[in-house]
N, C-alpha and C positions, 0 to 999 in steps of 0.2 A: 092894402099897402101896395102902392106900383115901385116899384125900383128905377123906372124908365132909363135913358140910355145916361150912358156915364159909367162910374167906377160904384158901386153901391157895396153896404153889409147889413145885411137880413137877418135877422133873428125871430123864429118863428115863437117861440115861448113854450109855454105847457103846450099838452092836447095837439093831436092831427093835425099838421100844417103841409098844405101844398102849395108848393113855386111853379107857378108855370111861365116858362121859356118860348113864347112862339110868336110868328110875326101875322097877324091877322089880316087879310087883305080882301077886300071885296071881291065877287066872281070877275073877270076881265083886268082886272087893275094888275099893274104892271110894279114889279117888285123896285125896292127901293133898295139896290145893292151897297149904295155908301153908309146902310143901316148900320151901327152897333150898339151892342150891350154892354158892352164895357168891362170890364175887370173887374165881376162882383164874389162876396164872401159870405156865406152860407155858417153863421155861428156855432147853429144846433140842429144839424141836421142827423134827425135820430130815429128811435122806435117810432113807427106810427106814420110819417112825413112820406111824402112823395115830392118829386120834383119832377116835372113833363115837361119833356125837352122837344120841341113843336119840329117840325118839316120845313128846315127852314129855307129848301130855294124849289119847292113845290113840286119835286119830282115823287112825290108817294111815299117814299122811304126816309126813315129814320137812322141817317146815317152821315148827318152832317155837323159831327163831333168825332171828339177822341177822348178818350179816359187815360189820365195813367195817375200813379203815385208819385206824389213830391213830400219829401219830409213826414210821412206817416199819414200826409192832409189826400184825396180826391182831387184831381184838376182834371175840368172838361172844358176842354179848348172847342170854340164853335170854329167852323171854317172859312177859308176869305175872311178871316182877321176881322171878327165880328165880335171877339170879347173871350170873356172863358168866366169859367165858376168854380171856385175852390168849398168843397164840403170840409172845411176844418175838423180835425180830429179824427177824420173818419177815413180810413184806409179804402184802396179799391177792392180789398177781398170780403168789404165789410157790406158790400152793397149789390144788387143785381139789376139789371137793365133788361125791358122788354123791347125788342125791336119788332113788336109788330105796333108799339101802342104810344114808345117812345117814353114809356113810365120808368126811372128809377126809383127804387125801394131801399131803403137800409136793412140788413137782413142780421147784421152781426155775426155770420159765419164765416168761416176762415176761409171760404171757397168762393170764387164768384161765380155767378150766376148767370146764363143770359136765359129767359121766359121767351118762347114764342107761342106760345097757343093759349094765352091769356087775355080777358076783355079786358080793358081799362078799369079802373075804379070810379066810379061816380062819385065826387067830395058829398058829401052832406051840408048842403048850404044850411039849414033852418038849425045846427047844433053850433052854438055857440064854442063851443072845444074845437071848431073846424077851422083853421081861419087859411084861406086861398090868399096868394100873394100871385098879381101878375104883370111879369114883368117885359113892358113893353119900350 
């Protein structure tokens, strides 16, 4: 499922769903700053889900967003006005963020989290309960 650029809402359904957020560019190719994503919504973003939030102006780090709480919902604002993502229903304390990998997790703890000395997760493409959403 691509969400591509625009205002999008995604619902991942049953079973491990990963969104992934990243702008892919060839080695030398020169970044397309008037990119956006738009204002998308995240319906069920819950046990099991990841969302990987990509490196988006190619400096190594994962650090070109912001997290806060609006109305009990998630909203992560991309930077230079590039869009944002609202995880409905799901609080900021409900979730943890790895900044070496750029992986959010829902964790369901009342504490958040930030992971740094964790690999990424590999999805499981060949299980059917997996399904990758990306959105470009």
């Amino acid at each position: 499922m691509l969400g591509d650029a625009g205002d999008d809402q995604l619902t991942g359904g049953e079973g491990e769903n990963t969104f992934i957020y990243e702008i892919n560019l060839p080695p030398d190719a020169e970044e397309n700053e008037d990119y956006k994503f738009g204002d998308d919504k995240i319906t069920d973003f819950g046990d099991g889900d990841t969302l990987i939030l990509g490196d988006l102006n190619g400096d190594n780090a994962f650090n070109d967003f912001t997290f806060e709480e609006v109305n009990g919902n998630t909203l992560i604002t991309f930077s230079d006005g590039r869009g944002s993502i609202l995880l409905e229903g799901v609080g900021r304390d409900q979730i943890s963020f790895n900044d070496q990998t750029g992986q959010v997790t829902f964790t369901g703890n009342a504490n958040p989290q930030v992971a740094t000395d964790q690999d990424p997760q590999n999805p499981d493409l060949d299980d059917d309960d997996d399904d990758i959403f990306t959105i470009v």
